[in-house]
N, C-alpha and C positions, 0 to 999 in steps of 0.2 A: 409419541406423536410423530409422523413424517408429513415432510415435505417434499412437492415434487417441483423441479423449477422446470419452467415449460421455455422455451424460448420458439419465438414466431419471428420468418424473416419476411419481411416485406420491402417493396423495392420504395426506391426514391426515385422520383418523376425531373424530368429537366427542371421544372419549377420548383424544386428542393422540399416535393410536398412528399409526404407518405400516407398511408391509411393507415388507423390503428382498429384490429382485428377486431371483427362484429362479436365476438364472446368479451371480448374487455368492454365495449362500447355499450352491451344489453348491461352488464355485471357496474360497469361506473355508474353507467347514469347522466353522465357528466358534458356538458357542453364546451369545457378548456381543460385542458393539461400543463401539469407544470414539468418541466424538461430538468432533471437535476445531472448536472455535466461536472464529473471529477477533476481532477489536476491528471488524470492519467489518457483524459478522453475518450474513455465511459461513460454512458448517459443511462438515466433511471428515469421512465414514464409514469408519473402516477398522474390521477385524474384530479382538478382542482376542486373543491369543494364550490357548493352552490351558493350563493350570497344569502337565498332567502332559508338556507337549512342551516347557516352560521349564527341567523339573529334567531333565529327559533332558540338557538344551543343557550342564547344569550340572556333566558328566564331569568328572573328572582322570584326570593321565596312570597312577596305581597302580590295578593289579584291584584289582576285589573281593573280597572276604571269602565264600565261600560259603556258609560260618556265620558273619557278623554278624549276621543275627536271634536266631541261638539262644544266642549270647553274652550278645545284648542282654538277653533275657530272663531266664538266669541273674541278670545283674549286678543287673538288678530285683529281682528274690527274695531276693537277695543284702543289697540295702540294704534291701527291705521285713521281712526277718527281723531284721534288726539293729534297726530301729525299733520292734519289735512287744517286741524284749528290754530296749532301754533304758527301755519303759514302767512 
């Protein structure tokens, strides 16, 4: 198997901003990056992962509840009523 390491130069703006190349940007996906900065002052871009494709990752093996929201909310009501009487 090979690999080819591509490297893209793009400039830095007075505002210390840069653009990261629309082929990385289609290929991430991603709306942040994480900056990883060596002790030698090399830096490695990769894209952060998305919050809502993290909890997805975050299954177990029991279905779900198709009413756990509507429980959830009882159980609210529930303890919010209680609170409102021992006042």
């Amino acid at each position: 198997m090979f690999y080819f390491i591509v490297m893209v130069r793009t400039r830095i703006s007075s505002k210390g901003q840069t653009t990261i190349p629309s082929a990385l940007r289609k290929k991430w996906k991603a709306a942040q990056v994480f900056w990883d900065i060596s002790p030698d002052g090399t830096a490695r871009v990769s894209p952060a992962p998305d919050l809502m494709s993290l909890l997805g990752s975050a299954s177990h093996d029991r279905p779900r509840d198709p009413d756990e929201k509507k429980k959830a909310r009882h159980a609210i009501g529930r303890e919010a009523a209680q609170e409102g009487r021992s006042k």
